[in-house]
N, C-alpha and C positions, 0 to 999 in steps of 0.2 A: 504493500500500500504506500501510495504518497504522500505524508504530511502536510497540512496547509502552508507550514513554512517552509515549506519546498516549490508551494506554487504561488502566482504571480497569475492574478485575473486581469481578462483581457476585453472589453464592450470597443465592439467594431459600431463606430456613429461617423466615420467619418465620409460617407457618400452625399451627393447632391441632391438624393431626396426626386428624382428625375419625376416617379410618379406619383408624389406628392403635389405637385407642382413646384417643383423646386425649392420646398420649404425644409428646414432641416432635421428628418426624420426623425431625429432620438428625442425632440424636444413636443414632440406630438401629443396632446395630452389623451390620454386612455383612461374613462372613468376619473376625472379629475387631474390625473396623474399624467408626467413627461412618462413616455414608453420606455426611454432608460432607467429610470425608476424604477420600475418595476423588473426589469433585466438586474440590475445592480442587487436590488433583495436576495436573487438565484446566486448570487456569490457570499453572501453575508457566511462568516464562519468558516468558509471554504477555503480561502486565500489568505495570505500574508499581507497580500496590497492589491489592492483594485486601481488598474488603469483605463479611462479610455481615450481612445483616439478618434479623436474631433477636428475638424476644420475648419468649424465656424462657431462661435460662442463658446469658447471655453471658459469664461466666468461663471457660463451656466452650468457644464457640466462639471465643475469642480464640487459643485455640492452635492454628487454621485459618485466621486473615486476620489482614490487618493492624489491620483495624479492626472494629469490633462499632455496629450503627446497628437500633436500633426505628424501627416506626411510627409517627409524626408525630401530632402530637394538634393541633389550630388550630382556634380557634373552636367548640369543641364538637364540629365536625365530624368531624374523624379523628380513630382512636384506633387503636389493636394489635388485628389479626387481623382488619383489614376486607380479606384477601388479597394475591395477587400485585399486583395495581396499583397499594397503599400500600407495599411493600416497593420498587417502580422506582421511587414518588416518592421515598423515601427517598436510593436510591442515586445516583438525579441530581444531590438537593441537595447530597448529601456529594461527589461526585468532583470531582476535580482538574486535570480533561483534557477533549480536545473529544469522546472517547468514552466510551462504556459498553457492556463487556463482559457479558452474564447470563446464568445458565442458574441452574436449582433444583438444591434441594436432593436430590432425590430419582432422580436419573438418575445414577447412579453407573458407569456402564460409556459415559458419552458421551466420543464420539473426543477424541483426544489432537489430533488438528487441526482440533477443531470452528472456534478462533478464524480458523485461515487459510481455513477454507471461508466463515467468513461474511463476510469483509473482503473473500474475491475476488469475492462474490456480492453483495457491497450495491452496485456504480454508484453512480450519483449520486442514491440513494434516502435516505429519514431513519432508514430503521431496516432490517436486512435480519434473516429468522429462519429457521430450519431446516423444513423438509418433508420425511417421513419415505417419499414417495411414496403417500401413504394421508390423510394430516393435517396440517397447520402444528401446529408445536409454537412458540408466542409466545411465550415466556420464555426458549427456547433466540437469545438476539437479539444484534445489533450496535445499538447506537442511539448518537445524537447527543445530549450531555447538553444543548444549547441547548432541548432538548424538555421539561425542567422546566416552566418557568413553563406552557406550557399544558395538561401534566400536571395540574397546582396546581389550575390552569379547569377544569379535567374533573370534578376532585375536589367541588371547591365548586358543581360542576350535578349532584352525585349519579351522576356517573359510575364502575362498580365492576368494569368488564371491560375485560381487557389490549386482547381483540378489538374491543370499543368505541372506544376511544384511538386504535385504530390503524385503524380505520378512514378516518378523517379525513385518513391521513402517506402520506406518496409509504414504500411498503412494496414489499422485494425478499422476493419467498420463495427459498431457496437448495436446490436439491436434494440431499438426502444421502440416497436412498433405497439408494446402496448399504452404507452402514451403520445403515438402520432398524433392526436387531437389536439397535443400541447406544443408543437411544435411546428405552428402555425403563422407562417410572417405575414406580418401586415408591412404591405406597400404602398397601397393607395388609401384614398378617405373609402372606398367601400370597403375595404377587408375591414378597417377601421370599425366602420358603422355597425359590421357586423359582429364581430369579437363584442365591442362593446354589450349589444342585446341580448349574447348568448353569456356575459356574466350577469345583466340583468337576471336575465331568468332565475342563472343559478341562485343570485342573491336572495330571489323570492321565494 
């Protein structure tokens, strides 16, 4: 098993929000609540340090992690909102531990034990991620922060897909098909609208 102080949490918010209308998605409120919010609670306990990586308003999300990290800019090459795969380079460089915990911003009803399903499901793999029984969801991951520097490589051969990266890494998919209902992203204001109704309900 992996100690909390071994791992280092990770909220991917740093996208353009493209089907939102370009508003910025982790700050979307959900039943009252910013959608990171409620992502940040699925770390509570779990992690040593909660980071996330943002690109816009990080005053705001400073009062969900410990820390606030953009996308990387080097050599011309990266810059902010070239996607998920600059936001794990990010979180590599910054952690402090031989892990890294992630999931987005945008999954806000993901289990309260996602961490212990992915630590009993990764072996002796480099990265292990969640499968909803239908799809791999790559961002919902366990990874080994020694996976930067050939991240970095990736980056500098024009590499821009999580699934690209990971093609390469001894990779565990972890079954949570019995909670695919929670492992639901909201993109747009309908997914939005709807999540919302179907906690209504529950709350009644």
């Amino acid at each position: 098993m992996i100690p909390p102080n071994d791992l280092t949490g990770l909220i991917l918010a740093g996208g353009e929000g493209r089907r939102m209308g370009g508003r910025d998605k982790g700050l979307e409120l959900l039943a009252g609540r910013p959608l990171v919010a409620h992502v940040s609670e699925r770390f509570a306990g779990q992690v040593s340090e909660l980071v996330i990586s943002a690109n816009r308003h990080p005053q705001n999300y400073r009062r969900y992690g410990d820390r606030v990290v953009a996308d990387q800019a080097l050599d011309g090459q990266r810059g902010n909102f070239h996607g998920p795969l600059m936001g794990l380079y990010a979180g590599l460089c910054t952690a402090r531990t031989p892990w890294l915990l992630v999931a987005p911003c945008d999954i806000p009803a993901l289990p309260r034990d996602f961490a212990a399903r992915l630590i009993q499901g990764l072996g002796n793999a480099d990265i292990a991620v969640a499968h909803d029984g239908q799809r791999v969801h790559p961002v919902i991951a366990l990874m080994r922060t020694d996976l930067a520097t050939a991240l970095g490589q990736a980056l500098d051969a024009g590499k821009r897909s999580v699934r690209e990266f990971y093609a390469g890494r001894y990779v565990n998919e972890v079954d949570m098909a019995d909670c695919a209902g929670e492992l639901v992203n909201v993109n747009t204001p309908a997914d939005k609208a709807r999540l919302e109704a179907t906690l209504a309900r529950e709350a009644s």
